[in-house]
VOMAR-333585 format. One record per residue (C-alpha): residue number from 1; residue in one letter; chain; x, y, z. Coordinates in Angstrom, 1 decimal. Layout:
 resi resn chain     c1     c2     c3
  NUM    a     A      X      Y      Z
...
//
This chain:
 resi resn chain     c1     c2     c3
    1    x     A   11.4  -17.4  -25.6
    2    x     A    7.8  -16.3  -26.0
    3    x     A    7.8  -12.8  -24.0
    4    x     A    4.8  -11.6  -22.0
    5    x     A    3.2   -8.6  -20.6
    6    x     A    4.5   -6.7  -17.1
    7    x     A    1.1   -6.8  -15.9
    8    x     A    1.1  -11.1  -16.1
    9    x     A    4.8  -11.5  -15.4
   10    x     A    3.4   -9.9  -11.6
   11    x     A    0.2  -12.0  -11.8
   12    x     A    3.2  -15.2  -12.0
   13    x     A    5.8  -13.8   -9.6
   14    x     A    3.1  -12.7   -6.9
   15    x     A    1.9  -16.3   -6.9
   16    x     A    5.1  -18.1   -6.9
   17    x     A    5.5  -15.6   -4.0
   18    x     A    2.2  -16.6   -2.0
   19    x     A    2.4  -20.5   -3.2
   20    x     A    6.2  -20.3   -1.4
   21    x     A    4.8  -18.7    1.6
   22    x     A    1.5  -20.6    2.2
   23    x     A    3.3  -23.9    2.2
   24    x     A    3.8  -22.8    6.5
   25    x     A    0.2  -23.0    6.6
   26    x     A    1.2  -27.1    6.2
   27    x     A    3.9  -27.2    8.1
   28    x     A    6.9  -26.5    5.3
   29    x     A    8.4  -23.4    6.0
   30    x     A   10.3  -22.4    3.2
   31    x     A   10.6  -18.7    3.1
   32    x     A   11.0  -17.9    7.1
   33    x     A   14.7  -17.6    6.7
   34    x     A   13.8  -13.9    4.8
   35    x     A   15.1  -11.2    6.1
   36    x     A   13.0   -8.1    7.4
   37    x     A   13.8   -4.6    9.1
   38    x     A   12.6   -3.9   12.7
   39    x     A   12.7   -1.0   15.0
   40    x     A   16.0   -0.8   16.2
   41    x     A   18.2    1.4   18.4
   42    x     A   21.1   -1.2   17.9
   43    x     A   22.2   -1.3   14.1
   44    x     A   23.2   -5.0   14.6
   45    x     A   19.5   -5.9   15.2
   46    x     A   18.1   -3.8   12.0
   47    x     A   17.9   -6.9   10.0
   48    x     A   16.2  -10.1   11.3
   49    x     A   14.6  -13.5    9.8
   50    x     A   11.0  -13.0    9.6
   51    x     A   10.1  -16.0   11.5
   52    x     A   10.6  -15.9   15.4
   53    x     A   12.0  -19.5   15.7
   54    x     A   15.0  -19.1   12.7
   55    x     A   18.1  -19.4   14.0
   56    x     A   19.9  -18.1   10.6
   57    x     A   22.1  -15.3   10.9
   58    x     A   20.7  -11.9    9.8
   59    x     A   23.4  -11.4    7.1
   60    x     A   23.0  -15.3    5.3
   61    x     A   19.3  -14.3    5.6
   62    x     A   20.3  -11.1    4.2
   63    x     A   21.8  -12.7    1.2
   64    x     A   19.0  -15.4    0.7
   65    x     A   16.5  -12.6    0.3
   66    x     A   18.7  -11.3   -2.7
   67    x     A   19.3  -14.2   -4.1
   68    x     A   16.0  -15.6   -4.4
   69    x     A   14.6  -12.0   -5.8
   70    x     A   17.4  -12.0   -8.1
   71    x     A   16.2  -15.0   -9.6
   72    x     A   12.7  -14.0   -9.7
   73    x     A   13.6  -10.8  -11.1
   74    x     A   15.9  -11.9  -13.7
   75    x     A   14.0  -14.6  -15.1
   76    x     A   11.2  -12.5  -15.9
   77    x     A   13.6  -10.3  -17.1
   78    x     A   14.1  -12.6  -20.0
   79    x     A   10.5  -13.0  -20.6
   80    x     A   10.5   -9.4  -21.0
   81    x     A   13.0   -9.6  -23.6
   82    x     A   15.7   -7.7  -21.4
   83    x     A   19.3   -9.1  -21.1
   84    x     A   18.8  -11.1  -17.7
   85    x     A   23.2  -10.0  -17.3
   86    x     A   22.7   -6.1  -17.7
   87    x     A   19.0   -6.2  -15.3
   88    x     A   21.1   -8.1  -12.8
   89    x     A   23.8   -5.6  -12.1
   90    x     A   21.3   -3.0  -12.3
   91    x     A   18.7   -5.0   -9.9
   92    x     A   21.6   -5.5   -7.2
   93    x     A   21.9   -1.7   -6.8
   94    x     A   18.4   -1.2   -6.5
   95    x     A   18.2   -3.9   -3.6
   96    x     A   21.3   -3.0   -1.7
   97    x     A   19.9    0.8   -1.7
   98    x     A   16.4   -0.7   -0.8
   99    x     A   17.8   -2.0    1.5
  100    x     A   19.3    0.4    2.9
  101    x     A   16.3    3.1    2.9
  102    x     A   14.2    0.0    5.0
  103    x     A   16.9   -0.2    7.9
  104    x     A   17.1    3.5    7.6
  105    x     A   13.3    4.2    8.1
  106    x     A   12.9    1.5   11.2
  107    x     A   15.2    3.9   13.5
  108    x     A   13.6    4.4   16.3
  109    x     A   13.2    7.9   16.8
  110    x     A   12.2    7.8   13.2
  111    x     A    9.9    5.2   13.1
  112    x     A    8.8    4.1   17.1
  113    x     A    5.5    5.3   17.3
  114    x     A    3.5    5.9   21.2
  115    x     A    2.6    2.6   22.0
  116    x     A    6.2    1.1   21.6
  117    x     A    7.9    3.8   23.7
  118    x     A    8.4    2.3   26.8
  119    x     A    9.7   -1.4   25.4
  120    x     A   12.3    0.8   23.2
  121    x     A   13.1    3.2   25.9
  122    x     A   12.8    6.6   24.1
  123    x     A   11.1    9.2   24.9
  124    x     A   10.1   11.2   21.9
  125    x     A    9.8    9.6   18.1
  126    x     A    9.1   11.3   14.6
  127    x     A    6.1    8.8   14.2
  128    x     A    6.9    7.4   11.3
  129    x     A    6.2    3.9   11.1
  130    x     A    8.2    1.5    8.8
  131    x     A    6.8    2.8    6.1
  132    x     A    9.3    5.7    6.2
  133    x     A   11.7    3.9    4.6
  134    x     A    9.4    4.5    1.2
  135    x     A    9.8    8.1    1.3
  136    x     A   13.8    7.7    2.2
  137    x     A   13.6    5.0   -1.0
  138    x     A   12.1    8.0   -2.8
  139    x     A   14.2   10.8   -1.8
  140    x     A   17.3    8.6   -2.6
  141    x     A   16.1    7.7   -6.2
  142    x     A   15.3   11.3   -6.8
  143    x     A   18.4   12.2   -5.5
  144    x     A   20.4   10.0   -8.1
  145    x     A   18.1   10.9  -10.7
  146    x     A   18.3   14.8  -11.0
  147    x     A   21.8   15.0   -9.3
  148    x     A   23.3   11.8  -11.3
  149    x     A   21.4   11.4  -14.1
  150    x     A   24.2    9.2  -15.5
  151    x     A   23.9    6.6  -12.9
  152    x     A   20.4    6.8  -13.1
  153    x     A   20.3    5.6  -16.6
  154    x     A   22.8    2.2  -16.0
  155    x     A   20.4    1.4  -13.4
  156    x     A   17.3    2.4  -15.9
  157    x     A   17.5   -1.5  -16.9
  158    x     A   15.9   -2.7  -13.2
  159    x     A   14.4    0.3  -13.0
  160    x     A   10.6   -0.7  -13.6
  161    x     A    8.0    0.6  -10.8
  162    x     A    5.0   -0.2  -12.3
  163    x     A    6.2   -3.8  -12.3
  164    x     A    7.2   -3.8   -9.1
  165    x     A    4.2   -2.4   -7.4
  166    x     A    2.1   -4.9   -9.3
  167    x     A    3.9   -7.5   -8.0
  168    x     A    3.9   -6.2   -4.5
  169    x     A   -0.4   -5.9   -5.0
  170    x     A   -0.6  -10.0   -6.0
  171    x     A    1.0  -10.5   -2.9
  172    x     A   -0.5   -8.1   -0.4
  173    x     A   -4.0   -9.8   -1.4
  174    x     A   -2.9  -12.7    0.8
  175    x     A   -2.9  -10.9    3.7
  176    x     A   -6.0   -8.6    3.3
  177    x     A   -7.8  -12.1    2.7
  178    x     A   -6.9  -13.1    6.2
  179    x     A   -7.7   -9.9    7.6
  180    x     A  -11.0   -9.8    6.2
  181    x     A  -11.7  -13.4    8.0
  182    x     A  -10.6  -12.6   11.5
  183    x     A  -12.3   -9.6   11.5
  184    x     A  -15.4  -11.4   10.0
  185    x     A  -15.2  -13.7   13.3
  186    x     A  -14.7  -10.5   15.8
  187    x     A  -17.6   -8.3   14.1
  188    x     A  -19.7   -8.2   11.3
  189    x     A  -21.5   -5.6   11.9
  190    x     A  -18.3   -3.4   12.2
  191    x     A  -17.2   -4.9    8.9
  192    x     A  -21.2   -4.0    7.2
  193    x     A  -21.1   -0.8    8.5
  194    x     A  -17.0    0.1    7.0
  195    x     A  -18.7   -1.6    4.0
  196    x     A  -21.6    0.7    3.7
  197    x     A  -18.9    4.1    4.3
  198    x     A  -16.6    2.8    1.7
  199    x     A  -19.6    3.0   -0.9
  200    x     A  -20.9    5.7    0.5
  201    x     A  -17.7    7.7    0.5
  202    x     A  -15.9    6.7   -2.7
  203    x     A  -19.0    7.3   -4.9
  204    x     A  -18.8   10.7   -4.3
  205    x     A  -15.1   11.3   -3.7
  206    x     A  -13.7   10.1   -7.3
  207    x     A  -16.5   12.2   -9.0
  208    x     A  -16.1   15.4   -7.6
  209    x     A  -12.1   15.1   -8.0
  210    x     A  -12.4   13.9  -11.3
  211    x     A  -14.6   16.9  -11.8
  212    x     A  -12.1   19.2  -10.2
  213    x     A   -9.7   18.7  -11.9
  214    x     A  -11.1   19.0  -15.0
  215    x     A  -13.3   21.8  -14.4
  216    x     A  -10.7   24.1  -12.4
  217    x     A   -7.0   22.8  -12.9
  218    x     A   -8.2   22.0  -16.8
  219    x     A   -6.4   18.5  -16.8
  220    x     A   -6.4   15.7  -19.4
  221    x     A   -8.8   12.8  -19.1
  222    x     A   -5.3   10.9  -18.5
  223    x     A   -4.4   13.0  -15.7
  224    x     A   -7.6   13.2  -14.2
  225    x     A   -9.1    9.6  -13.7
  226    x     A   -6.0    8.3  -12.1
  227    x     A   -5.4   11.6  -10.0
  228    x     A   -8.8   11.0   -8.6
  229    x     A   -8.2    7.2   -8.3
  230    x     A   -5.0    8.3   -5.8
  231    x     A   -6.5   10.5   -4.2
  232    x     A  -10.0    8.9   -3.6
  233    x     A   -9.5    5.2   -3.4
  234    x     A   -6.2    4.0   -2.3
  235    x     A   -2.8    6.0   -3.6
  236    x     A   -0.4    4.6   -5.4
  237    x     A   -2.0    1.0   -6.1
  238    x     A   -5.7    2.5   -7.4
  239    x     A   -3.0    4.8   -9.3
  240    x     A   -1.4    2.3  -11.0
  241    x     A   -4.6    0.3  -11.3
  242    x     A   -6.0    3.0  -13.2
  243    x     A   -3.0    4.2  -15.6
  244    x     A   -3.4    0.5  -16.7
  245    x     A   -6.9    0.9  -17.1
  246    x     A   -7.2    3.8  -19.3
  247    x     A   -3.5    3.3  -21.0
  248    x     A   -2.0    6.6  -19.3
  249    x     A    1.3    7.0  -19.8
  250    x     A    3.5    6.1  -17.1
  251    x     A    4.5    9.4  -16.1
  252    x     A    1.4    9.6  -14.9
  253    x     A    1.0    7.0  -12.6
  254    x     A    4.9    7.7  -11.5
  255    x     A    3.6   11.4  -10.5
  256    x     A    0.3   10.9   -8.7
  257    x     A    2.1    8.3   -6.5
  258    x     A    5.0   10.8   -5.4
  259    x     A    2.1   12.9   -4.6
  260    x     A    0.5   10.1   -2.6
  261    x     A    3.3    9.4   -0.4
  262    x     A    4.4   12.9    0.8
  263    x     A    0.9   13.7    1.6
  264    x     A    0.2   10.2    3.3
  265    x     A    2.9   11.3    6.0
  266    x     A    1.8   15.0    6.7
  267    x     A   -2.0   12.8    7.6
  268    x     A    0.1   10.3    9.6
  269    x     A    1.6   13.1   11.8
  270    x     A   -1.5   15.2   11.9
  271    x     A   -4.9   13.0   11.8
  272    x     A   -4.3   10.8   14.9
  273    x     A   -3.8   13.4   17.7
  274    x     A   -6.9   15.3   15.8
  275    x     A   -8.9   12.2   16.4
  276    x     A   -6.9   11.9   20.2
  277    x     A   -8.3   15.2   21.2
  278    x     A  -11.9   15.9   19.4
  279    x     A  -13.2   12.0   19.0
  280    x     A  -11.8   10.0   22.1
  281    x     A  -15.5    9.9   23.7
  282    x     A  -16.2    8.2   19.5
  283    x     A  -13.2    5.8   19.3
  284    x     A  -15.2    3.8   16.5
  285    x     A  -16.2    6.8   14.5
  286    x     A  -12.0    7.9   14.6
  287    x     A  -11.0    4.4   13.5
  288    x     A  -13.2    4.6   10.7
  289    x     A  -12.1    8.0    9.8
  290    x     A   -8.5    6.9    9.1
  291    x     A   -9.5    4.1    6.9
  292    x     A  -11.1    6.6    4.7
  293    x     A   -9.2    9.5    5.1
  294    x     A   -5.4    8.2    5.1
  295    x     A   -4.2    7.3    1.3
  296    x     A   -2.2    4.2    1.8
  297    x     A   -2.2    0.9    3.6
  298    x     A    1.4    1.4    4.8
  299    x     A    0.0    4.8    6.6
  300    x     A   -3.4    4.5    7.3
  301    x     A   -3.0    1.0    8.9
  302    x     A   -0.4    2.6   11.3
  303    x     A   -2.7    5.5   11.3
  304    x     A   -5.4    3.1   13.0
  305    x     A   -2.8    1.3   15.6
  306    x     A   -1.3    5.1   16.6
  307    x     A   -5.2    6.3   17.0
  308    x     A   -6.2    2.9   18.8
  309    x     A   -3.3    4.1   21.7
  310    x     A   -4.0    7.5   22.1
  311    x     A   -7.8    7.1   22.2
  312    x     A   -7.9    4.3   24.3
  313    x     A   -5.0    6.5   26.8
  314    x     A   -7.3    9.7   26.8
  315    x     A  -10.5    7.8   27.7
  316    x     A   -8.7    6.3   30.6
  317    x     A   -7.4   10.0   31.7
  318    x     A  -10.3   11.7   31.3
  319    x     A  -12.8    9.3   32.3
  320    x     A  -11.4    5.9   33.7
  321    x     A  -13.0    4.3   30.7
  322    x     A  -10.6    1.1   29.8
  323    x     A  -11.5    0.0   25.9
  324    x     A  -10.1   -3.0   24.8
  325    x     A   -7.1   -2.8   22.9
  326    x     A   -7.4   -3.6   19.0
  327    x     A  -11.3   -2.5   17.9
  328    x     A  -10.0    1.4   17.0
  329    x     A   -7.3   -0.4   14.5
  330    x     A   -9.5   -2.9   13.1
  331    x     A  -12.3   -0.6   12.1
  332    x     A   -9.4    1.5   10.1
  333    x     A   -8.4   -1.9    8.6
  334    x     A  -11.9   -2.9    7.9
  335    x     A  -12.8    0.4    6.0
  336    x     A   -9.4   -0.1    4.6
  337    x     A   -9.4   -3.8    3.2
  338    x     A  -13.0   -2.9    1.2
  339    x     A  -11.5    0.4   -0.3
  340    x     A   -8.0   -2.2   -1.6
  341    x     A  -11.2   -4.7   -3.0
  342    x     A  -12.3   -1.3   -4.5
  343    x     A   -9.9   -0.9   -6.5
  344    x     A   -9.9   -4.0   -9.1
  345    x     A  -13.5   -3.4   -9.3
  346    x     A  -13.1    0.3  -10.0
  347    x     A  -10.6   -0.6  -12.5
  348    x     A  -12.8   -2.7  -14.4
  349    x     A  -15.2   -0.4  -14.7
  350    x     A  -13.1    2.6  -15.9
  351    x     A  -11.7   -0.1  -18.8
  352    x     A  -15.5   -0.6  -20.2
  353    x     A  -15.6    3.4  -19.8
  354    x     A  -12.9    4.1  -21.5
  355    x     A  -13.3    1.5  -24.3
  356    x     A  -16.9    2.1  -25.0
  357    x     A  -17.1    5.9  -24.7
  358    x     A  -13.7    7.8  -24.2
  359    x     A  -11.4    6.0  -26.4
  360    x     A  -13.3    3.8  -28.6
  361    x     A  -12.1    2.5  -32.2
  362    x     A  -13.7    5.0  -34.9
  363    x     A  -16.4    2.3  -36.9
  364    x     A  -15.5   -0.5  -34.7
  365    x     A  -17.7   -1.2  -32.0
  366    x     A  -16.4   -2.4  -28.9
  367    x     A  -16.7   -5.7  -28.2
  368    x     A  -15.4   -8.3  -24.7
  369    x     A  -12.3   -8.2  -26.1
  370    x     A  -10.8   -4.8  -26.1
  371    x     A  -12.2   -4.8  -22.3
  372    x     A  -10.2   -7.3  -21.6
  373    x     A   -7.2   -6.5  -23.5
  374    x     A   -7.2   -3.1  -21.5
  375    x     A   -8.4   -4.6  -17.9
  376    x     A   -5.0   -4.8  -16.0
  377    x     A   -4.4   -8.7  -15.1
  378    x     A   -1.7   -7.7  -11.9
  379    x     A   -5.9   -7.0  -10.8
  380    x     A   -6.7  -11.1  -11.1
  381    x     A   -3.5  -12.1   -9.5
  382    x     A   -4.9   -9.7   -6.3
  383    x     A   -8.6  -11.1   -6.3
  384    x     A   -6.6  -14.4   -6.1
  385    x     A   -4.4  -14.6   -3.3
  386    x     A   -7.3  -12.3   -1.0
  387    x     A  -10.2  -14.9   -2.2
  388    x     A   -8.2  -18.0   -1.7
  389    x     A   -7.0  -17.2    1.8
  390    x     A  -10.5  -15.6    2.8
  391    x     A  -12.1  -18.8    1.5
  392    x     A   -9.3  -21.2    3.4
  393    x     A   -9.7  -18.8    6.8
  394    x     A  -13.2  -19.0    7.0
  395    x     A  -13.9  -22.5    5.6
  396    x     A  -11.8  -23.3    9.4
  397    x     A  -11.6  -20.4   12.1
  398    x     A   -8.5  -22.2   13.7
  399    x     A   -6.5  -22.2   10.3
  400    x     A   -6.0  -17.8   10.9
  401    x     A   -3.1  -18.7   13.5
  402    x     A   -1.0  -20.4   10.7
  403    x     A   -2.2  -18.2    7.9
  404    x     A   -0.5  -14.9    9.8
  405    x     A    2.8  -16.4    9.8
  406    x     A    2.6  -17.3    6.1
  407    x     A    1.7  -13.8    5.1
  408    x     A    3.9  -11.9    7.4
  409    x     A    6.5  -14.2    5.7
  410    x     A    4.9  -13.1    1.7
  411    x     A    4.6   -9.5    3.5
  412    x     A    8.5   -9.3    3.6
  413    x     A    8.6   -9.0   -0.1
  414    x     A    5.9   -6.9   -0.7
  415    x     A    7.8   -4.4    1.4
  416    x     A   10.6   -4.9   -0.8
  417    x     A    8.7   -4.7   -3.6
  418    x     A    6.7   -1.5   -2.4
  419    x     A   10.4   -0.6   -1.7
  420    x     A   11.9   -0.8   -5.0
  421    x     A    9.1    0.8   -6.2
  422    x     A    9.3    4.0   -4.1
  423    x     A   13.0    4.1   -5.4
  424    x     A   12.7    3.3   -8.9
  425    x     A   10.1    6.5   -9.5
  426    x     A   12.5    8.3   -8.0
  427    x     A   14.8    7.7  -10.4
  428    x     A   12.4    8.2  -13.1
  429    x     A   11.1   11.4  -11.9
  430    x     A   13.2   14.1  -13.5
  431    x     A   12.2   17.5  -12.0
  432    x     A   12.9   19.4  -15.0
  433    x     A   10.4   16.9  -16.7
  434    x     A    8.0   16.7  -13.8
  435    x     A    8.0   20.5  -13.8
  436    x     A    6.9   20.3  -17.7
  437    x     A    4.1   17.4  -17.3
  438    x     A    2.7   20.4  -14.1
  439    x     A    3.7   18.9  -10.9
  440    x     A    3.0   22.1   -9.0
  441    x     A   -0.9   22.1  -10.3
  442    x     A   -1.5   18.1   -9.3
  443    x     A    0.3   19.3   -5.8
  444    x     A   -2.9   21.8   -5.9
  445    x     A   -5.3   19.4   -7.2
  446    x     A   -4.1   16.9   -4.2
  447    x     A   -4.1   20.0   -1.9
  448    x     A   -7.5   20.6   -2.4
  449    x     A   -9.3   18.0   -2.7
  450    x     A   -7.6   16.2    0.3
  451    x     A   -7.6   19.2    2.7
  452    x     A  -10.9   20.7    1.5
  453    x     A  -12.7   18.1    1.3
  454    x     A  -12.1   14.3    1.5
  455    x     A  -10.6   14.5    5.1
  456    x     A  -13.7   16.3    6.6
  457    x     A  -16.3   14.6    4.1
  458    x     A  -14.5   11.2    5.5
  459    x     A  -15.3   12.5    9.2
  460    x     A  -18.9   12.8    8.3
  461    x     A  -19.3    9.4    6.6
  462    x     A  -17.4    7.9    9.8
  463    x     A  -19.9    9.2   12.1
  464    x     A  -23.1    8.4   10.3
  465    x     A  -22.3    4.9   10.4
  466    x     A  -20.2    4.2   13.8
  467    x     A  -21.7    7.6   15.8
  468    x     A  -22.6    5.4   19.2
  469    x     A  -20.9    1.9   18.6
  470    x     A  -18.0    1.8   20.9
  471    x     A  -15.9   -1.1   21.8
  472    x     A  -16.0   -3.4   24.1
  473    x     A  -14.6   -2.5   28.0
  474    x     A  -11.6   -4.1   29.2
  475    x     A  -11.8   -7.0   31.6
  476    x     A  -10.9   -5.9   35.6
//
C-alpha cells in the first residue's frame, strides 16, 4: 500500500469528516447519532447525541462514535505504514480516557459559566467552559507519561498529536466558514474593523516575540518562530502550523502548546471580569479585546460569550442600558475567525522564509518546489472546508440555519480530536526531557510577552478601532 504523509492523511480524514456531516445541509443526516458531552449535574445526562431530534441511546451513540473513529483512525494507520491491530488497541485507550477527561470537564461547577447559572441551578462555578476537559486530557497523559512511563509507551502506537490536531483544524474550517457568513449578514463593518486589528495587532506581536526570544532568552530559530506563532496568532494550531512550516522538531510544537493551554485558562478566569468592571460603558472595544488577547478558540470564544453576560448585566446595573444579547461574542469571534485564516497564510509565508533564507540548500537555489514540499497541506484541507461553506452560506442567506447543525455535528469530532490531542502530548511530554529542551525559559518567554505586552497592546488595538461603536439596544 502506497503510504502517505500525516499532514495529507488529515487533509483526507478532515474531509471525509465534513463531506459526512454536510450531507444534513440536504436533508441526510448521517452523523447526528454522535455522541457529545454537555454540562451536567446528573452523570446519566454527560453523554448525549449531538442532534436534538435522535432518539438513540447515549451509550449506542457512545459506541458509534468509537467505532466510526476507529475506522478512520486505523485505516490511515495502514497508510502510515503502522500495524492497523497494535494502533487499535492503543487508539481505544486513548478514546475511552478522552472520553473520560470530556465528561469530566462539562461538570457543572467546573465548566457552567454565569449566564447558565440559573437554568443549572448552582450558585458558584470554576468558569471553565468545556474546554476544560483539554487540560484534564493533558494532566492525565502527563500523569501516565512521567508516573507510567511503561504504559505510556504501549500506547506510543495511537499516540500521534500532531496528526490529530491537524485533523481536528480540516474540520474546524467548516464551521469558522459559517461563522464568517452570518456575521457578514449582521455587520460588516464590525467584521472590517476586527479585520483591520487583526493586521494591525499580529504584525507587530510575532516580531517583537520572535525578537524576544532570541535577543533575551537566546533561543533557536526553531524555538522561536513557532513560540511566537503560539503566542501571537492562535496557540496550539499556528504552533503546529508553524513546526510544519519550518521542520521543527516535534518537541517543539508538543511544548509551546502545553504552554498555550495552561495560560489560555488563567486569561479565561481573569480577562472577562477585567473587561466587566473597567470596559462595560465599551462593550465592543472588550469583545474585541478577547479575540486578540485570549490564545485559543476553545477559550477565547467562551471568553467573548462570559464577557457578552457580564457587560451586558453591569450596563443594566449601573445604568439601565439593555444591549442586545450576542454583539459582545461576535466581535470576539469576528477578530477571532481572521486571526484562525491567519494562520495558513502566516504559514506560507514562514515556508518561502525559511527555504529561501534560513534553511536553504548550499548551491541550489530555491525553487516552487521545496516551498511546496515544506508548506504544511493539513493548511489546504482548512482553506477548504472554511471557503466552501462561506461560499455555500453566502451564495443563500437562508442555507446558515441548516449549515449550524451540520457543523455542530463535524464540531463533535474536532473536540475529540482536539481531545486526543491534548492527551497524546501529555504522554509525550516527559518532564525530565522537557526540563532539558528549557521548559522553565519558554514558561518566561510566554510570561512575558503575554502579560507584558500582548494583553495590554491587544487593549489598545481594540479601542482604536471599536472605541464608540456599541451595540444595538434591546427591544422594550
Amino acid at each position: 500500500m502506497t503510504r502517505i504523509s500525516e499532514d495529507w492523511l488529515a487533509v483526507w480524514i478532515g474531509l471525509l469528516v465534513f463531506a459526512l456531516s454536510a450531507a444534513a445541509m440536504f436533508g441526510v443526516d448521517l452523523l447526528g447519532w454522535s455522541a457529545t458531552s454537555k454540562v451536567w449535574l446528573d452523570p446519566s445526562r454527560a453523554l448525549s447525541p449531538v442532534a436534538k431530534d435522535s432518539t438513540v441511546p447515549p451509550l449506542l451513540s457512545l459506541a458509534g462514535t468509537y467505532l466510526f473513529m476507529l475506522l478512520l483512525t486505523c485505516a490511515g494507520a495502514k497508510f502510515l505504514g503502522i500495524r492497523p491491530g497494535r494502533f487499535a488497541a492503543a487508539f481505544t485507550v486513548l478514546f475511552a480516557l478522552s472520553v473520560l477527561c470530556s465528561v469530566a470537564g462539562h461538570y457543572a461547577y467546573i465548566a457552567a459559566t454565569p449566564d447558565k447559572f440559573d437554568r443549572l441551578g448552582i450558585a458558584w462555578s470554576l468558569n471553565l467552559t468545556g474546554e476544560s476537559g483539554y487540560i484534564i486530557a493533558l494532566l492525565a497523559g502527563l500523569a501516565i507519561a512521567n508516573l507510567s512511563p511503561r504504559l505510556a509507551g504501549r500506547l506510543g502506537e495511537a499516540a500521534r498529536p500532531e496528526l490529530y490536531v491537524k485533523i481536528a483544524i480540516v474540520i474546524m474550517g467548516a464551521a469558522l466558514g459559517v461563522k464568517s457568513a452570518e456575521t457578514f449578514g449582521l455587520a460588516q463593518s464590525v467584521i472590517w474593523r476586527g479585520l483591520c486589528a487583526v493586521v494591525e495587532a499580529y504584525l507587530i506581536y510575532w516580531a517583537v516575540i520572535y525578537y524576544v526570544a532570541r535577543r533575551y532568552f537566546r533561543f533557536s530559530r526553531e524555538w522561536a518562530a513557532p513560540l511566537a506563532s503560539g503566542i501571537s496568532i492562535c496557540g496550539v494550531s499556528a504552533a503546529i502550523a508553524t513546526g510544519a512550516a519550518i521542520r521543527a522538531r516535534p518537541i517543539v510544537a508538543v511544548m509551546v502548546s502545553s504552554l498555550v493551554v495552561i495560560f489560555a485558562v488563567i486569561e479565561l478566569l481573569v480577562l472577562p471580569f477585567l473587561a466587566q468592571h473597567f470596559l462595560y460603558e465599551e462593550p465592543m472595544v472588550a469583545g474585541a479585546w478577547m479575540g486578540l488577547a485570549v490564545k485559543t478558540d476553545g477559550a477565547a470564544i467562551p471568553a467573548g460569550a462570559i464577557t457578552d453576560s457580564l457587560i451586558r448585566a453591569k450596563a443594566l446595573a449601573a445604568g439601565g442600558v439593555q444591549y442586545q444579547e450576542g454583539w459582545i461574542s461576535m466581535t470576539t469571534t469576528t477578530t477571532k475567525i481572521f486571526i484562525d485564516v491567519f494562520i495558513g497564510v502566516w504559514a506560507f509565508v514562514l515556508a518561502i522564509i525559511w527555504t529561501s533564507f534560513i534553511e536553504p540548500k548550499p548551491g541550489v537555489r530555491v525553487g516552487i518546489g521545496e516551498i511546496w514540499e515544506r508548506f504544511p497541506k493539513f493548511v489546504i484541507g482548512y482553506v477548504l472546508t472554511f471557503a466552501v461553506m462561506l461560499w455555500w452560506c453566502l451564495g443563500d442567506e437562508t442555507r446558515i440555519g441548516a449549515a449550524k447543525p451540520a457543523t455542530e455535528v463535524a464540531n463533535v469530532y474536532r473536540q475529540l480530536f482536539f481531545l486526543m490531542t491534548f492527551l497524546c502530548i501529555g504522554l509525550v511530554s516527559d518532564f525530565r526531557r522537557l526540563r532539558e529542551e528549557g521548559i522553565g525559559r519558554l514558561a518566561a518567554v510566554y510570561a512575558v510577552s503575554l502579560f507584558g505586552f500582548i494583553i495590554w497592546f491587544g487593549l489598545l488595538i481594540s479601542w482604536l478601532f471599536f472605541a464608540g461603536v456599541k451595540p444595538p439596544l434591546a427591544s422594550g
